[in-house]
N, C-alpha and C positions, 0 to 999 in steps of 0.2 A: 384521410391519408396521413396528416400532422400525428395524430394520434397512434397510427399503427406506426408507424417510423418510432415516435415514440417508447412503444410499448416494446420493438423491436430491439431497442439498444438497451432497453432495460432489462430483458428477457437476456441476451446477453452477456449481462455483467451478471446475472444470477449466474449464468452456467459457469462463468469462470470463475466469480469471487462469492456464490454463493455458502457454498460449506465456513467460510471466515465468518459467518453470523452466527455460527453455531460452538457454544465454548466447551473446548472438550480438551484433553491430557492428546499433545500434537502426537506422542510417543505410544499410547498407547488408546487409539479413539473405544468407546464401547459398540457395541451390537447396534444399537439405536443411532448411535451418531452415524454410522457409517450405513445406517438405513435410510436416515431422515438426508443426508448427501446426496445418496440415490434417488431418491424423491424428488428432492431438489432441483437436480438436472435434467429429468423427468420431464418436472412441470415446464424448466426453461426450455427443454428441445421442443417441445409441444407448441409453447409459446413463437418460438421462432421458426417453429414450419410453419404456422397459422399464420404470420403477418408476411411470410415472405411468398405467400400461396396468395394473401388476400394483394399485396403489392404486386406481384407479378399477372394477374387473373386481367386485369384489365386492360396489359400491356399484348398479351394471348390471344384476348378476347377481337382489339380492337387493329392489332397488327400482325398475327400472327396465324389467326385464324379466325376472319371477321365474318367467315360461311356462320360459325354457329351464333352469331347475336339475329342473321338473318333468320335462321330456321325458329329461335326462340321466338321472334317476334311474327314470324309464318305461326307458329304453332297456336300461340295467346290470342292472333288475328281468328282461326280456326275455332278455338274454343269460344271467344267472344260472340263471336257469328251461331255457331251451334246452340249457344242459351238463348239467343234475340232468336232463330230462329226456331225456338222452341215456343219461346212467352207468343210471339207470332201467330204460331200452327193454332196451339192453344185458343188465342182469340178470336181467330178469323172464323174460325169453327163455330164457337159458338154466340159471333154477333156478326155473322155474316148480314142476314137482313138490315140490321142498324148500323152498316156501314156503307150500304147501297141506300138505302132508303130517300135518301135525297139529294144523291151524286146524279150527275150527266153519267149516262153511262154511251160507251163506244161501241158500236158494232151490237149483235143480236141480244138485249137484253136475260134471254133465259139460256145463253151458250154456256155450258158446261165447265169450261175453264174463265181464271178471274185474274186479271193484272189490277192490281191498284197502281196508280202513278198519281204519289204528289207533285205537282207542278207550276208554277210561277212562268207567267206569259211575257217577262221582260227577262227572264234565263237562257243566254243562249246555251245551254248546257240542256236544258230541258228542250228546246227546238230540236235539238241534234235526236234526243233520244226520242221523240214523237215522230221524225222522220225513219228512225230505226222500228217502231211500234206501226208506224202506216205499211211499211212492208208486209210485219205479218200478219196484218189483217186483211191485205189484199189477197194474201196467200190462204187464208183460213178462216171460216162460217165457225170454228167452234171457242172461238175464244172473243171474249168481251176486254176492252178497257174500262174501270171504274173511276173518274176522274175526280180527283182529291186536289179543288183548286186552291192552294196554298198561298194566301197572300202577306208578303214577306216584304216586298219594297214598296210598302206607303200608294203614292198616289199612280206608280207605274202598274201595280199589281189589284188593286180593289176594284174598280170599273168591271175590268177584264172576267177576274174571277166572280163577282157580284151577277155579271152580266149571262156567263155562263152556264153558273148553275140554276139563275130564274130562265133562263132560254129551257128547263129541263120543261118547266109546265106545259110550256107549246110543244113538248116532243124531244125524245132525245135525239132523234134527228136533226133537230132544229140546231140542239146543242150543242152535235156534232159537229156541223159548218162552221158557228159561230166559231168554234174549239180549233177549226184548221187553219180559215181565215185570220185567227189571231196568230195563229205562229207560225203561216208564211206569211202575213204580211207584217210592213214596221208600225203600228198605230202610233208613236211618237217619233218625233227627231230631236236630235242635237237641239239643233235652236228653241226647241221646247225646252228640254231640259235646264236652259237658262233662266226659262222663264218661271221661277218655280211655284210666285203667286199666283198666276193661273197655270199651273200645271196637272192638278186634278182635272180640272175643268176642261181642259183639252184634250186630255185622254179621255172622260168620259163623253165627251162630242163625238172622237172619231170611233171608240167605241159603238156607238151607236150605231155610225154611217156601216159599218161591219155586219153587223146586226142587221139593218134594212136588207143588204146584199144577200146576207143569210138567210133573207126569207121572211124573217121574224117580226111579230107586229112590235115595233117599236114602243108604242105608246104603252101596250100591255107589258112588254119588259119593264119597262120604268117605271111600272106600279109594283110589279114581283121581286127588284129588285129590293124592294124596301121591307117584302114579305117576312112572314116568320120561317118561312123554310130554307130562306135564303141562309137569317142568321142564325138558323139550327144548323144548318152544312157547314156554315164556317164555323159555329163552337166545333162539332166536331171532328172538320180536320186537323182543328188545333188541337183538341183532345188525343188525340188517334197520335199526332206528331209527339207529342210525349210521352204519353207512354211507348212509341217503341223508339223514342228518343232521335226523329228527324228534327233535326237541324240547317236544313239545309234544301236544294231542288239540283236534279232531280232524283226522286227517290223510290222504287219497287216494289210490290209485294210480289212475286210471281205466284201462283199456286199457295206455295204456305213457306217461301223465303225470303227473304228481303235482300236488297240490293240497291246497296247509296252508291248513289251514280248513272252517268249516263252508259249504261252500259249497251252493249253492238248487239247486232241481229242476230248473230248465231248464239250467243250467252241466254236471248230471249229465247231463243226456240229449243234451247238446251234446257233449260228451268222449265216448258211448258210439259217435257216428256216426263 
């Protein structure tokens, strides 16, 4: 802004005082003197639209007419979204298998349509959007959840996720339960959270106790937790989180779109058509 103000008064003093730099007979200038004048004032008018365009544009932009900074940033939202969901389309396509391969999956393993949800079992963001995702699956045999357990808060999130994807060996039914009981109930409290040197250790206790509910032979989760398939799902939900750059829970793939956010039941059923 300094600079254009600057450039502005000096632009300026060209249009008024600029022909005085050029030495010529006052009485009788030539053909070039009274060209190079014209030029002159030329350049200075040019100069002084452009800084009073670039000075005033923000004032336009942000008081006068603040709809178009929205549509701009609607529009770069839009194109941003159309290249991720293109690299998306792209991969799901062709590493469909190796993104299932070792997920819990929800609902009829061979169903036609595919949500991936990363998700984080101490997110209440991600609780909200798995109570929007049990609707329609209550409503619908043709759609599977692929569950991409993201662990992102330390000792709140490992147990959980560790837990859920070795529940797949007993069944993805099994993983199911494990998958709902964890996010209608609270498996930590408050006063846990105080305690932070056994704070692992208390989430993976009640963990457990979840788990026996579920059905699931305990003793045998405690061995698969430790499995190679466990830590081949979590390299690659992390893997999978960067390349299409999650950040964050809870996060979508519908079909072949993505969708950061907990987004509502009707956006779900809209993305499934």
């Amino acid at each position: 802004m300094t600079w254009t103000i600057l450039v502005l008064v000096l632009a300026i003093a060209l249009f008024l005082f600029g022909g005085m730099l050029l030495k010529h007979d006052a009485k009788n200038p030539g053909a070039v003197i009274i060209l190079a004048k014209k030029a002159i004032k030329l350049v200075a008018i040019m100069l002084i639209a452009g800084c009073v365009c670039r000075l005033y544009m923000p004032y336009y932009l942000t008081s006068v007419n603040p709809a178009i900074l929205q549509e701009m940033v609607s529009s770069m939202q839009e194109q941003q979204n159309a290249e991720k969901n293109k690299a998306v389309r792209k991969y799901v396509r062709s590493k469909m298998d190796e993104m299932t391969a070792d997920a819990p999956i929800w609902g009829d393993v061979k169903a036609k349509k595919t949500i991936f949800l990363w998700s984080d079992y101490s997110c209440p963001y991600c609780r909200r959007v798995h109570s929007e995702l049990a609707r329609v699956m209550a409503e619908r045999d043709d759609v599977r959840v692929v569950l991409k357990n993201f662990s992102i808060h330390g000792p709140l999130s490992d147990a959980p996720a560790k837990a859920v994807i070795a529940a797949k060996q007993q069944g993805d039914d099994k993983a199911a339960a494990l998958d709902k009981l964890l996010m209608d109930r609270e498996y930590y409290t408050q006063a846990d959270l105080k305690d932070q040197a056994n704070l692992a250790s208390t989430v993976h206790t009640n963990v457990m106790k979840l788990a026996a509910e579920a059905g699931l032979d305990v003793a045998q989760l405690e061995k698969d937790m430790k499995g190679e398939a466990v830590a081949r799902e979590l390299e690659n939900v992390r893997d999978l989180a960067q390349r299409f750059d999650i950040s964050g829970t809870p996060y979508l793939i519908i079909g072949e779109q993505a969708f950061p956010g907990a987004i509502p039941y009707d956006q779900i059923v809209e993305a499934l058509k």
